[in-house]
C-alpha positions in Angstrom: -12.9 -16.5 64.8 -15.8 -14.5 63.6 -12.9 -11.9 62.0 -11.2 -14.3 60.6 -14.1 -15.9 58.9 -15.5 -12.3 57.2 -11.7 -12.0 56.3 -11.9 -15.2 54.9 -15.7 -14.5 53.4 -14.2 -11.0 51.7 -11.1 -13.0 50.6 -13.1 -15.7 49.0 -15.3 -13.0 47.5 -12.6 -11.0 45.9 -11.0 -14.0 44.4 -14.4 -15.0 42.7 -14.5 -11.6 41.3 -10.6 -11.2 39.9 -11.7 -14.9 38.4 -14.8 -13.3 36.9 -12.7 -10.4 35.2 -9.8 -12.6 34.2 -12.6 -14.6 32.4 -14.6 -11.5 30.6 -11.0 -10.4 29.5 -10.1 -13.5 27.9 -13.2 -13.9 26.4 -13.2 -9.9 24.7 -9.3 -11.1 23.8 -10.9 -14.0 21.9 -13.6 -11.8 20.3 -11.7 -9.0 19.5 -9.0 -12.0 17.4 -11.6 -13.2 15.8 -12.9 -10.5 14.8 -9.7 -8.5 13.7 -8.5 -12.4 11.6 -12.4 -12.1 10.3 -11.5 -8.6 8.5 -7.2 -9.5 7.7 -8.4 -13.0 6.0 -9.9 -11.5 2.9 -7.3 -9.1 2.3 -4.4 -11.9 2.6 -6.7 -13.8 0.5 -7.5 -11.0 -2.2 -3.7 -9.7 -1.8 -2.4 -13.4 -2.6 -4.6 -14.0 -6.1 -3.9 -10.4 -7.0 -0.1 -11.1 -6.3 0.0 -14.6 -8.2 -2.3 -13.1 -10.8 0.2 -10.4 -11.9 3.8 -11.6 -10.9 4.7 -12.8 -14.3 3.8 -9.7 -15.7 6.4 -7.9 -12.9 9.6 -7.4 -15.6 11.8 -4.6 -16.6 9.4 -4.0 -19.7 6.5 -3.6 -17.1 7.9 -0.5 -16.2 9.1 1.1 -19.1 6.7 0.0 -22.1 3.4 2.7 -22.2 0.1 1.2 -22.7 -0.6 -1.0 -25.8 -3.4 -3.0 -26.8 -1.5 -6.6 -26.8 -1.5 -7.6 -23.0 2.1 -9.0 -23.2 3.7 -5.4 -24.2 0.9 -3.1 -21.7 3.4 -1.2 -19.3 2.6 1.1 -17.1 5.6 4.1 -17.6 3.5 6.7 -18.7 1.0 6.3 -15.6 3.7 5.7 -13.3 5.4 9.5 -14.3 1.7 11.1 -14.1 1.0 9.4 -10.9 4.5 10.8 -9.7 4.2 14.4 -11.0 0.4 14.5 -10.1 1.7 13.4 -6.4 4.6 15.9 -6.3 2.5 18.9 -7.4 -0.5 18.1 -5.2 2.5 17.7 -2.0 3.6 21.3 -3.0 0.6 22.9 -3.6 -1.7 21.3 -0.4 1.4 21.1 2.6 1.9 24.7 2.7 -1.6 26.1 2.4 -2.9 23.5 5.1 0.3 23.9 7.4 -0.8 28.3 7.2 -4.5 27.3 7.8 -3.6 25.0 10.9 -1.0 26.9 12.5 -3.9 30.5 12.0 -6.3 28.5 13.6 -4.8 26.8 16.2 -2.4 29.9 17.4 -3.6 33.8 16.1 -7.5 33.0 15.4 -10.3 34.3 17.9 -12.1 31.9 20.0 -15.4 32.7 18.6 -18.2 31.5 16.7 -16.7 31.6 13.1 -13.5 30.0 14.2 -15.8 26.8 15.7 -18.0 27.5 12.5 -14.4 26.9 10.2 -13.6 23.5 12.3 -16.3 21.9 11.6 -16.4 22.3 8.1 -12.8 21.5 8.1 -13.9 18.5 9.3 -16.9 17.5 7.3 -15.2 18.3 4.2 -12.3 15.8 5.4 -15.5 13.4 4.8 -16.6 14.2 1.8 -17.0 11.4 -1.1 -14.1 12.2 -3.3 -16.2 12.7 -6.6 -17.7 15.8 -4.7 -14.4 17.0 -5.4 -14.0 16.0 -9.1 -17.2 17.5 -9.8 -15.7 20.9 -8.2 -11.9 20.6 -10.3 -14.2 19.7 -13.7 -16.2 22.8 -13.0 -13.6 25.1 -11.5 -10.4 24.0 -12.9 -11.2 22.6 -16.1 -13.6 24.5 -17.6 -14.0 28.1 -15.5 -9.8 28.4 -15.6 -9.8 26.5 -18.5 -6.4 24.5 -17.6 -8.2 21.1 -19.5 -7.0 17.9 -18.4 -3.7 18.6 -17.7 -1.3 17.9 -14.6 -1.8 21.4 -13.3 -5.9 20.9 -13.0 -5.4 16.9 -11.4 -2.8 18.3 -8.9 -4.9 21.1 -7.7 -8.2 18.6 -7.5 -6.5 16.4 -4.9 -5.0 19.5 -3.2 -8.5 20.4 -2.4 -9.5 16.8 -1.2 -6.1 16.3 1.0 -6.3 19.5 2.3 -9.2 19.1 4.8 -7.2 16.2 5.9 -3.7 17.7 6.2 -5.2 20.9 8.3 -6.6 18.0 10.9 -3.5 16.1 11.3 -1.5 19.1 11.7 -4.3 21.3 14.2 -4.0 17.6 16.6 0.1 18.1 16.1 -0.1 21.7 17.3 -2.3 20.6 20.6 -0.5 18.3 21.4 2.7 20.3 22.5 2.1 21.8 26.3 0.8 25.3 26.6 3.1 25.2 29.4 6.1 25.5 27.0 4.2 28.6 25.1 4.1 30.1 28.6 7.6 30.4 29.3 8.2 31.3 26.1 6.2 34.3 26.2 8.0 34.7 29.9 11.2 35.1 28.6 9.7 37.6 26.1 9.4 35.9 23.1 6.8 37.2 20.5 4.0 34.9 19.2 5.5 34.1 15.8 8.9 33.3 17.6 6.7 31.0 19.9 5.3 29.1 16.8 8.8 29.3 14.9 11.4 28.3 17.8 8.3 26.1 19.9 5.6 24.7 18.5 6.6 24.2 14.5 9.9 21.6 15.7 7.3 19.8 18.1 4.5 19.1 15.8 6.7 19.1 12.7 6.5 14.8 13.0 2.8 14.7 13.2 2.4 17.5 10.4 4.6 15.1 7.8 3.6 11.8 9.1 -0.4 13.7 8.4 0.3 15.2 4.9 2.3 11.7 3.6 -0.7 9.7 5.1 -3.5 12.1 3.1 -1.4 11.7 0.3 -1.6 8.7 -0.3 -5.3 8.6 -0.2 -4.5 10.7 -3.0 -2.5 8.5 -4.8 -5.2 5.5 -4.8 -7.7 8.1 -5.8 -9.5 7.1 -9.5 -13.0 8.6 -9.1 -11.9 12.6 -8.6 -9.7 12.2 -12.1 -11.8 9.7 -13.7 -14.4 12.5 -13.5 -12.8 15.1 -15.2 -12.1 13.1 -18.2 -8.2 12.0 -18.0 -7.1 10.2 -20.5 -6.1 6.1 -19.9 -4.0 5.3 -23.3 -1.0 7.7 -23.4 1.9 6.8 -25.4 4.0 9.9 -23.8 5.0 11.1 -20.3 4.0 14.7 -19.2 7.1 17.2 -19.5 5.1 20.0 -17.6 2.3 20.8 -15.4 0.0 21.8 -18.8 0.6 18.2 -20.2 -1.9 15.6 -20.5 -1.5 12.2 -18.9 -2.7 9.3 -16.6 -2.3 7.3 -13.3 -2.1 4.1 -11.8 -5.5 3.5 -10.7 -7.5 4.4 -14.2 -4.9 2.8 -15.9 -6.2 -0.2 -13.5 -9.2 0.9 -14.3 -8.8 1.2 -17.8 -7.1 -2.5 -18.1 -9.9 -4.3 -15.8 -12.9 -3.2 -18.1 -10.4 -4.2 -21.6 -11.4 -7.9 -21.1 -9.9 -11.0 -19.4 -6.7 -10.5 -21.2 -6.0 -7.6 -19.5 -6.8 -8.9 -15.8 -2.7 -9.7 -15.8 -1.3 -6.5 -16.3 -4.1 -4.8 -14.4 -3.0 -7.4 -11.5 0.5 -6.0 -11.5 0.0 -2.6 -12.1 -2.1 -2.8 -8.3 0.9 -4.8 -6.9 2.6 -1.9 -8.0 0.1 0.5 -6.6 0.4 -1.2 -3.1 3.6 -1.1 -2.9 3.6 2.8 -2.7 1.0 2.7 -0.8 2.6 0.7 1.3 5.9 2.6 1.1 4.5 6.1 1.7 2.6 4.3 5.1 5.8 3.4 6.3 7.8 6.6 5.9 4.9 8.5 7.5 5.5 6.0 10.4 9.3 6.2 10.2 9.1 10.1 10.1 6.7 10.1 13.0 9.0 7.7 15.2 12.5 9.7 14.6 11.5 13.1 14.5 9.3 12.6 17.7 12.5 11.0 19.4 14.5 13.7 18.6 12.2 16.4 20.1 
């Protein structure tokens, strides 16, 4: 009787303590809700006016007028083709540079103090404000190469600020794959840049792109770096080549919020518009990320 009554006791006790932990988890799931619908109201609520704000303004003519001063003919193609050429450049220019810098660091660079040194500046310039870095493509790219406010200089100012960024996202890709798989490789007598070409590259390939889409389009929200060096937000053109002048989406937002009440409209579609790629370029990162990783 006396076992069976401590097995009883310890029973009891065990059950009172599950109940405890079931309870604490319920409430942090309740907290943790609140807390997330606290931070996703707003931005339903902000998305929603912005959304019925600029819908009637979301027509053909939207997309193909260029700026104007009457809020009924504003479009946005001129900003639409800088903001495309500006991202295309800046994905040519940054991918490869970062991709070289990663795979150096992560698979032919000493373990030594200047490597550790190079990380973590890598990763406080991934944290730098980006006007830090339109202060450095006015000074540098603008003015010491004298490229002026053209495609060229905008592309290579968000190069430098994704850059940081792609280098992390693709030094975690190239961790991530098992040194047990470089071992074998070197085993069968593979060299070290047929370990990275044949074993490591195809592996972290899906983290690399889903990385460099994702810093891209921080770039592509960016208005502070370009606003700095002095881009223009009335252009009646689109740029033909990198030496052109032109705009983007957010200072043409920008431009259209400070205009006057008139303008809130058009300014209201052109960031539908904005968040939409935003949006889109999320979602193939994520799409890349999924397939690709499958398939490995």
């Amino acid at each position: 009787m006396d076992r069976a009554g401590a097995r009883a006791t310890e029973a009891g006790r065990a059950g009172a303590i599950l109940k405890a932990r079931k309870k604490r988890d319920r409430t942090f799931r309740v907290v943790a809700a609140t807390v997330a619908f606290c931070g996703i109201i707003p931005l339903l609520v902000l998305l929603v006016d912005v959304t019925s704000d600029g819908l009637g303004y979301l027509t053909g003519s939207f997309f193909t007028n260029y700026a104007s001063r009457f809020p009924d003919q504003a479009g946005i193609r001129a900003a639409i083709v800088g903001t495309l050429w500006v991202t295309g450049l800046t994905l040519l220019i940054s991918f490869p540079v970062s991709l070289g810098a990663a795979i150096y660091l992560e698979e032919y660079a000493p373990r030594n103090w200047m490597t550790g040194v190079i990380r973590t500046n890598i990763a406080n310039l991934a944290g730098v404000p980006s006007i830090v870095y339109g202060l450095l493509g006015l000074t540098i790219f603008v003015r010491f190469f004298g490229m002026g406010r053209s495609v060229l200089a905008g592309a290579l100012t968000l190069s430098v600020l994704t850059m940081p960024m792609v280098i992390m996202a693709a030094q975690q890709a190239i961790r991530a794959i098992p040194a047990e798989r470089r071992l074998a490789a070197f085993g069968l007598g593979a060299s070290r840049w047929q370990v990275v070409r044949f074993q490591v590259l195809p592996s972290a390939w899906p983290g690399m792109i889903s990385g460099a889409i994702l810093a891209l389009s921080r770039a592509v929200g960016e208005a502070a770096p370009l606003a700095l060096i002095g881009y223009l937000t009335f252009i009646a053109f689109t740029p033909e080549n990198p030496g052109d002048p032109f705009t983007v989406l957010p200072l043409q937002i920008f431009s259209w919020i400070t205009r006057g009440e008139e303008f809130h409209g058009p300014a209201a579609a052109a960031i539908v518009v904005l968040l939409v790629l935003l949006l889109s370029m999320n979602g193939i990162a994520l799409i890349i990320k999924r397939r690709l990783g499958n398939r490995r």
